[in-house]
Each structure stands twice: as structure tokens, then as C-alpha cells.
N, C-alpha and C positions, 0 to 999 in steps of 0.2 A: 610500287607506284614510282615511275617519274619525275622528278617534279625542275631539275637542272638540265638546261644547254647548255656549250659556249660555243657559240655561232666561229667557223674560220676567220673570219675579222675579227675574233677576237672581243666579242661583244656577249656579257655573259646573263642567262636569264634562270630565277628563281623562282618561285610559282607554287601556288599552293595545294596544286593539283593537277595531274595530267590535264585537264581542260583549260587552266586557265594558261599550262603552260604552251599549249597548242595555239590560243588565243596570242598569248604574247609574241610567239616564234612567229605567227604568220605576219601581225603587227610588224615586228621587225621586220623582215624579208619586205612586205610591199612598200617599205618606208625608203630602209637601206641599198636594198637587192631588187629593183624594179626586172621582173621579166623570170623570176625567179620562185618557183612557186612547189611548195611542198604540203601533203596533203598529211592527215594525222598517225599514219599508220607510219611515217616517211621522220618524219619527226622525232616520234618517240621511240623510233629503228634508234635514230644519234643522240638522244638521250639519255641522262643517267639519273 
């Protein structure tokens, strides 16, 4: 199981679970990254 990003800016996400941590990546990305958008399979491809 997944459960660590660190997005290329350098912004690092922890999570309790591949879901939450899918939730949190997209959260960042439409906050930080407008126009930038990755789906869950894409995610936890650059996840560890």
C-alpha cells in the first residue's frame, strides 16, 4: 500500500491509506496546480 507523495514543488503528503492519499494529492493539485489534474491510477504510479 501507498500511502506517501512528494509532489515536484516539493510539498509532501502522508495518508493513511491509498484513498485518503488520492484524496489529499487531488486536494493539492486543484488548490496549488490549477489546470493540472491526475487521476488515481496516475497518482499512485509516483507514489511510495
Amino acid at each position: 500500500m501507498k500511502t506517501r507523495l512528494t509532489c515536484p514543488c516539493g510539498h509532501r503528503i502522508a495518508a493513511a491509506d491509498e484513498d485518503d492519499l488520492v484524496k489529499q494529492a487531488q486536494s493539492h493539485l486543484a488548490e496549488e496546480h490549477p489546470g493540472h489534474e491526475y487521476d488515481r491510477e496516475q497518482i499512485l504510479f509516483i507514489a511510495s
